[in-house]
Structure formats: C-alpha cells, structure tokens
C-alpha positions as CSV (number, residue, x, y, z in Angstrom):
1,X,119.6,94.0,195.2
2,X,116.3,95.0,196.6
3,X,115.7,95.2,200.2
4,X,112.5,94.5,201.6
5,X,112.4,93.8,204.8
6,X,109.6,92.3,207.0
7,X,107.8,94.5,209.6
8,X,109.4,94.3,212.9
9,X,107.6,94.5,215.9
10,X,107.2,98.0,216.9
11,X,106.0,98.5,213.4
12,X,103.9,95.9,213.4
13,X,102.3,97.4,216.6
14,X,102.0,100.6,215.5
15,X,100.0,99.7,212.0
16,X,97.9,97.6,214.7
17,X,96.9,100.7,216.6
18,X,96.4,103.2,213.8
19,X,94.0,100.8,212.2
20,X,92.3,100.3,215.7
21,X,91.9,103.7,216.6
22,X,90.9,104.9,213.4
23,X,88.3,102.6,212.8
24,X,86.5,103.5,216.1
25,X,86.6,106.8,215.3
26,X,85.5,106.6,211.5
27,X,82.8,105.0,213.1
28,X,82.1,107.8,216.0
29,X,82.4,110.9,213.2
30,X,79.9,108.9,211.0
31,X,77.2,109.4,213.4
32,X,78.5,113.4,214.0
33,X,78.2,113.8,209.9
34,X,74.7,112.4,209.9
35,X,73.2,114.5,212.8
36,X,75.1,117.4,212.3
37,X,73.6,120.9,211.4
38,X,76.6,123.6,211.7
39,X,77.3,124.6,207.9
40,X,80.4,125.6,208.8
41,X,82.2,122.0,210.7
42,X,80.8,120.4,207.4
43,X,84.0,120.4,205.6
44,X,86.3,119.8,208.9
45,X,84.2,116.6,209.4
46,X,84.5,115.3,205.9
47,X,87.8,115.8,206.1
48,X,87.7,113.3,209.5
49,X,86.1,111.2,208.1
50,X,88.6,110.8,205.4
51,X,91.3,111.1,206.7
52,X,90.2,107.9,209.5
53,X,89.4,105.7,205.7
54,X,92.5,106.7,204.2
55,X,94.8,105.3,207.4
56,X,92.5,102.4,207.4
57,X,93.1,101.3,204.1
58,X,96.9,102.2,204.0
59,X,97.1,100.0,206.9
60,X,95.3,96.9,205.8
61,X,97.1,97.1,202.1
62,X,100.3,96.7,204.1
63,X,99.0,94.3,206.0
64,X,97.7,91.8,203.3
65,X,100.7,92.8,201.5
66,X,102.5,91.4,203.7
67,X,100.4,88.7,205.1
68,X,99.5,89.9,208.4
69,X,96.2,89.1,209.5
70,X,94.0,92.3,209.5
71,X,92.2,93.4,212.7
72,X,88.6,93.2,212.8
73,X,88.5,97.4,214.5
74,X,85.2,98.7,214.2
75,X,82.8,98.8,211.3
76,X,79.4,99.1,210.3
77,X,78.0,97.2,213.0
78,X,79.3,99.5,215.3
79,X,77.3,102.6,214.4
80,X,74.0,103.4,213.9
81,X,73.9,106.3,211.5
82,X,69.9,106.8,212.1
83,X,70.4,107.0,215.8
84,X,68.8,110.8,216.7
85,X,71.7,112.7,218.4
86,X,73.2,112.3,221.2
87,X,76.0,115.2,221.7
88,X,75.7,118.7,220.3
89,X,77.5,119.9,217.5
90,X,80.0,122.1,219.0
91,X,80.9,119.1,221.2
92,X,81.7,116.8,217.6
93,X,84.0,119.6,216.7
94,X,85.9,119.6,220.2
95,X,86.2,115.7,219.7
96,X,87.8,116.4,216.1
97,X,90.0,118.6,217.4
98,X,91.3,116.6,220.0
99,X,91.3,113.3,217.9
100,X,93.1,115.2,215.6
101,X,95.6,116.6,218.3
102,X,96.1,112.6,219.8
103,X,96.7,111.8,215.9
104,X,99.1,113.9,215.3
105,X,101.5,112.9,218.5
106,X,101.1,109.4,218.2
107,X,101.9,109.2,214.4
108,X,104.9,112.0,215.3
109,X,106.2,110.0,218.6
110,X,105.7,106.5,216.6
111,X,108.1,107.3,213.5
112,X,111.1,106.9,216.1
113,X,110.8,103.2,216.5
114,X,109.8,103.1,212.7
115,X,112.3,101.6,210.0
116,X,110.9,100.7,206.8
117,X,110.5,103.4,204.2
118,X,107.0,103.2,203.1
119,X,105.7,102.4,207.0
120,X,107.6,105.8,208.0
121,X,106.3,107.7,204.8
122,X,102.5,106.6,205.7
123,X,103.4,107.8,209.5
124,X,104.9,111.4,208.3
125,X,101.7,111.5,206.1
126,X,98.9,110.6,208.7
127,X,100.8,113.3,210.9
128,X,100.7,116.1,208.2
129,X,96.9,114.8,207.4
130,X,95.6,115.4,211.3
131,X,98.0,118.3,211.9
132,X,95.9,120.4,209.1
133,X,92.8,119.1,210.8
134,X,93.5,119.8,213.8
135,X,94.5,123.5,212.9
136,X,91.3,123.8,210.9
137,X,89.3,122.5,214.0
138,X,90.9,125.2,216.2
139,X,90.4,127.9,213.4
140,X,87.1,127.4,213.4
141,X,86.4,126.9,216.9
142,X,88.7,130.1,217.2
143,X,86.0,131.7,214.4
144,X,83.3,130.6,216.7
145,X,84.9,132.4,220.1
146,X,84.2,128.3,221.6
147,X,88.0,127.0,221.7
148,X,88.9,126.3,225.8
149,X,92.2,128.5,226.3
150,X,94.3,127.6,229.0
151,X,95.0,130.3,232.1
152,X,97.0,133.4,231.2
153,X,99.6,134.7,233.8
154,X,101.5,137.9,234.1
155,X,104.1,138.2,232.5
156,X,107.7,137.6,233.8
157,X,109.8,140.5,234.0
158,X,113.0,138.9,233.7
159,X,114.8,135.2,234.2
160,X,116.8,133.8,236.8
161,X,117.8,130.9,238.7
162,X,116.4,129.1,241.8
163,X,118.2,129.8,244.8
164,X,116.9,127.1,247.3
165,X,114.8,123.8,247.5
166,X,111.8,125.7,248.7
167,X,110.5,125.5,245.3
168,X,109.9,122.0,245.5
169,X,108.4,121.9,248.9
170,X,107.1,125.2,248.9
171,X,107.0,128.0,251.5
172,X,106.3,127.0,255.2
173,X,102.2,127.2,255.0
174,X,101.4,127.5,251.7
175,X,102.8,126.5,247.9
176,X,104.6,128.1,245.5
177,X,103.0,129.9,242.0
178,X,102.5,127.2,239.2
179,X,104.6,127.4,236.9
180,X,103.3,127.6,233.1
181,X,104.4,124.0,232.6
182,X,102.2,122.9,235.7
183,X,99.6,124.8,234.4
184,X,99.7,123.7,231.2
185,X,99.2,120.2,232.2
186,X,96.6,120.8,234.6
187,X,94.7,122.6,231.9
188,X,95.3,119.6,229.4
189,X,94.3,117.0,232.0
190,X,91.2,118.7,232.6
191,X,90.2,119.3,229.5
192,X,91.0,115.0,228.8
193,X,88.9,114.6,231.6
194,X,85.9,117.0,230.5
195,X,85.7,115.2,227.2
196,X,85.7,111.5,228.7
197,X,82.9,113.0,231.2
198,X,80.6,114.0,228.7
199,X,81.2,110.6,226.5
200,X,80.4,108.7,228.9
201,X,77.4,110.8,230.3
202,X,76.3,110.4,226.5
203,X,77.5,106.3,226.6
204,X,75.7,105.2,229.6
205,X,72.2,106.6,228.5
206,X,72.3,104.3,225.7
207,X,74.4,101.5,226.7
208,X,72.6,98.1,225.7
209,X,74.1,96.2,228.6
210,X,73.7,96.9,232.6
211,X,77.5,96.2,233.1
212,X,78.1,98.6,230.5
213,X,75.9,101.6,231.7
214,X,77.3,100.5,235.4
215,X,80.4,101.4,234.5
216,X,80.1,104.4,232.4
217,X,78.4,105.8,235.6
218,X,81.7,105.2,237.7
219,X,83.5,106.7,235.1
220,X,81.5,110.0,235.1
221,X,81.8,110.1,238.8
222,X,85.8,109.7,238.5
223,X,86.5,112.0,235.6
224,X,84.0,115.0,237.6
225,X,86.2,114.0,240.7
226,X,89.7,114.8,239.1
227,X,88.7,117.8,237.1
228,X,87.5,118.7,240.7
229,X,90.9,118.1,241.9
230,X,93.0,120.3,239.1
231,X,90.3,122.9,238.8
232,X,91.0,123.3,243.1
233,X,94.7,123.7,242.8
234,X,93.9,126.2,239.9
235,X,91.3,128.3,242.5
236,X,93.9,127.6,245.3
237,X,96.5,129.5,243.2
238,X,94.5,132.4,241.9
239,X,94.2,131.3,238.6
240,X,91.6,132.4,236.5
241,X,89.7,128.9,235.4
242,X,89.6,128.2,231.7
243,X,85.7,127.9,230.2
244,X,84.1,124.9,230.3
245,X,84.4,122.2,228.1
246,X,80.8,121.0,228.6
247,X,78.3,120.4,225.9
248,X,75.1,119.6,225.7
249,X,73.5,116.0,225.2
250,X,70.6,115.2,224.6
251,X,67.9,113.0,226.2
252,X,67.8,110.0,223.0
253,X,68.7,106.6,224.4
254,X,68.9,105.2,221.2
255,X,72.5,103.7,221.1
256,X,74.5,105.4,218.0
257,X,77.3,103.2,218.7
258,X,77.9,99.3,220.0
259,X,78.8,98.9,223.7
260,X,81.8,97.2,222.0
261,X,82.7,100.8,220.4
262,X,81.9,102.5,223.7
263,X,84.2,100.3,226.0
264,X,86.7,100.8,223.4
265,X,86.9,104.3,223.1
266,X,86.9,105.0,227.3
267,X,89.5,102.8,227.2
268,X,91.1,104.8,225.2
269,X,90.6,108.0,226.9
270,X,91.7,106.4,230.0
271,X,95.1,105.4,228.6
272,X,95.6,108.9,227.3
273,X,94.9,110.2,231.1
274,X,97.1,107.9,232.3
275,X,100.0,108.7,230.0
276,X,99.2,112.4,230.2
277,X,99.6,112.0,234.3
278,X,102.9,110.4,233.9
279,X,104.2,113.3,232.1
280,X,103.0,115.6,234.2
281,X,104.5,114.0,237.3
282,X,107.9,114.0,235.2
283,X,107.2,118.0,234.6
284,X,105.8,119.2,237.4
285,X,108.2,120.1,240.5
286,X,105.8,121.5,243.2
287,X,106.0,117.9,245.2
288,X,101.8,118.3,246.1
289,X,101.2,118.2,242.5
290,X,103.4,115.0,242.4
291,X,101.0,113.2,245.1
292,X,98.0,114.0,243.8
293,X,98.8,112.9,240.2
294,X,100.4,109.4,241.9
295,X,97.1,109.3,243.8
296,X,94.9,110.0,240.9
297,X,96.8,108.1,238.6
298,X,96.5,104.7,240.6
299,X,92.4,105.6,240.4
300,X,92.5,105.4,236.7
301,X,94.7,102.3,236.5
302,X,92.1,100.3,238.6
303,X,89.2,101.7,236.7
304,X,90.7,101.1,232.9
305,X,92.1,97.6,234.5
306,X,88.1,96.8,235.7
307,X,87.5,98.0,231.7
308,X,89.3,95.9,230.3
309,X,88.1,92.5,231.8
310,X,84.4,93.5,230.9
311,X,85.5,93.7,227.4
312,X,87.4,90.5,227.9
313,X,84.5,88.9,229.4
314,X,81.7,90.1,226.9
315,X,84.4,88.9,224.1
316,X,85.3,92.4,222.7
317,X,88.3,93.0,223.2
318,X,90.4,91.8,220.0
319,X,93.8,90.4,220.9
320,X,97.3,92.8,219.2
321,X,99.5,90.7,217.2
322,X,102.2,88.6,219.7
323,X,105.2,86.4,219.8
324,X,104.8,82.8,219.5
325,X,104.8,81.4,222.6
326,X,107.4,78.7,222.5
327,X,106.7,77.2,225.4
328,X,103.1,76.0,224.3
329,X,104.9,74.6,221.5
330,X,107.0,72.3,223.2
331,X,104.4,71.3,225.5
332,X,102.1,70.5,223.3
333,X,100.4,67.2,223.3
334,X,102.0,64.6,220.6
C-alpha cells in the first residue's frame, strides 16, 4: 500500500518559511543583477537568483499539491528593477554570501523535524544548492582579498583542564582571554550587525512611508550601538579587530524595493541577531559576556516586537498557517 501522508506541522512551517524568505530575497538579488557591474559576481548572482526560483516553485508545487494555500511572499511588486543603485557591488556579494550561509543552516537544522520523503529530499537539496553558493561567494570574495576574517590568536601550546571558577568570573580586576568560541561569536554578531546597518542606512533613504524611514533610523542607531559593544570587548582584550564590513551606498532615493520588502527583511535580520545572541550566551562562559548579550538581546526584542506591529498595522505582515481555533468554533453565533 502507498503511504502518503499529509504534511505535519513543523513541515508545514518550514515550506512556509522557505517560500517567505526566498521570495524576499529573489526579489532583493533582482535589483543587485540589474545594477551590477563586477564581471566576475555575475555568475554567483545568477546562480542566487536561481537557486531563490527554484525553492519557490518546489514549495508552491507541494503546496497546491497538497492543497495548502500558497503564501503571497514577495513578488514583482516588490522590486523595482530600474531603481539606480543603492549598495555597491561588493556589498551584493557579502549579502549572497551570508544569505547563502543562513540558507544553508536553516535547511540543515530544519531536516530534524522533517518526515516525509520528498519534503526532506527538497531540504537536503536547497542545503547542497546554497552550500556551493556560499563557497563560491567566499571564493571569490577570497579572489578579491574583501572576505571579513575573524581575529587570529596565538596558538595554544598544549591542552589542559580548568582548575578553578576564576574563569567564569575572571581575575580580581580584570577578565580572562576570550576564548575562540567567544570570539567567534563576537565576530559573527558583528558582522550580523554590520550588514543590517548598512540595509537599513540604504532602506531608510528610500523608504516611502515616514513610520518606515523612522524606524530604519532607530535601527541604524542600535545595530552601530552593539557592534560598538563587541568591537570594545575585542579592543579591551587585545584583539586585533577584523576589517570592516562597510560598503558604500549611494545617494539615490529611489526605492528599489517596497517598504513591505524592507520591514520584512529587518525583521529578518533581527530574528537572526536574536537567535545568534542566544547561542552565544549558551557558549560563552566569561559571565560579562553573558550580561551584555542578556542586555543587548532584550534591545532587539523590543525593537523587532515595535517591527512587527508597524507591519501589522500597515497590513503587511502575512499571517503563517495555524491551528483551528476551536474555541471560535463553538462560540460562534447560530
């Protein structure tokens, strides 16, 4: 007997997402594609840009397939591909990379909660897909001597074990070394935080509405506050600070995307930030680092919360798939 069984929830969610994600950013490397003039990022972006149509389309056969509505995501109203440019070239292949880098973990960290055979098989395949991209993105930006290393340390001339608490705590006036796992997060965080920056320095120069361009300007004040934050503990320590992640942008305000597209994708970034501090509070022992990711952390919460009921209240933000709610049901009027 054939078994077909219905999507479940956490597969239903994760189609959801992929097609949501995807579409923005189909959208957001359409615009790179039309402005762009490096010869060599050609191919990398082409293969963005199919590899974004290739999970949308899986997704929505699977949906109609199996009769699940499919989400409205982004589309050609949503980007302007005569716009002039608005970020650099080198800054469209930094956002491939790290698109490609987000891709690759959530298709890789989703196939646990996956089941059916053909939604795991598109998973394993979107993984390989942005995995190559994102080592051809870091080739090239390699190639180009433009790829954002993190800090290098001496290295350790042999293991052992800790022999006392200090190590949490510190010693009496000052901290610890970092370890490379602190680092390593640190470095990740700021360069999450460099790329939201210089989106939304880009977003709120050609944001349509005032409540938009309002609060792309608090969101470039928070993301230069925390890579303030992690780039001080790195100076603090005697850590070499990794290049910049900054790019130039240009002075259009001619809006290459919808403020829909642009809430979406800060969103985004935020949500990223916020699950990239709760790992690194998870990984990072020094207690110091712990506060000021709790601190930090509680910043970005309020600010992605304040995000979300703009989009709410301008009607863009598109409602996931739920449960019925029963309840409504049995109160409804007869």
């Amino acid at each position: 007997m054939e078994h077909n069984p219905k999507l479940v929830s956490s597969e239903v969610a994760a189609l959801w997402s992929a097609y949501m994600q995807n579409s923005m950013a189909h959208c957001i490397v359409q615009h790179f594609d039309a402005v762009n003039e490096d010869v060599d990022s050609k191919e990398i972006i082409q293969s963005a840009l199919t590899n974004c149509q290739f999970v949308v389309n899986e997704v929505k056969g699977i949906f109609e397939k199996e009769n699940h509505a499919v989400p409205i995501g982004f589309t050609q109203e949503d980007v302007n591909i005569k716009a002039a440019r608005l970020y650099s070239d080198l800054f469209a292949l930094r956002y491939i990379k790290y698109m490609a880098a987000a891709g690759t973990a959530a298709a890789a960290a989703l196939l646990e909660v996956l089941a059916r055979d053909d939604v795991r098989k598109l998973f394993s395949e979107i993984s390989a897909r942005f995995m190559k991209l994102y080592n051809d993105a870091c080739d090239l930006l390699l190639k180009k001597g433009a790829f954002v290393r993190s800090p290098t340390i001496t290295p350790m001339e042999k293991a052992e074990y800790l022999q006392d608490e200090s190590f949490l705590s510190g010693l009496i006036g000052r901290h610890r070394p970092l370890t490379v796992i602190e680092l390593a997060h640190i470095s990740k965080n700021t360069e999450t935080n460099s790329i939201g920056r210089t989106f939304i320095s880009g977003f709120s120069q050609t944001a349509k509405s005032s409540e938009v361009r309002k609060y792309m300007e608090r969101g470039t004040e928070i993301a230069a506050k925390h890579e303030t934050v992690f780039r001080d503990i790195l100076i603090k320590d005697g850590v070499p600070l990794p290049s910049s992640w900054d790019s130039a942008i240009s002075q259009s305000i001619e809006p290459p995307f919808s403020d829909k597209l642009m809430m979406f994708q800060i969103n985004s970034l935020t949500a990223i930030s916020v699950a990239g501090y709760g790992t690194s509070v998870g990984t990072s022992l020094r207690n110091d680092l712990g506060g000021h990711y709790t601190r930090l952390v509680a910043e970005i919460l309020e600010y992605g919360h304040d995000g979300t009921k703009l989009m709410i209240k301008k009607r863009w933000l598109e409602q996931p798939p739920q449960n019925i709610d029963r309840e409504a049901l049995r109160n409804r009027s007869v």
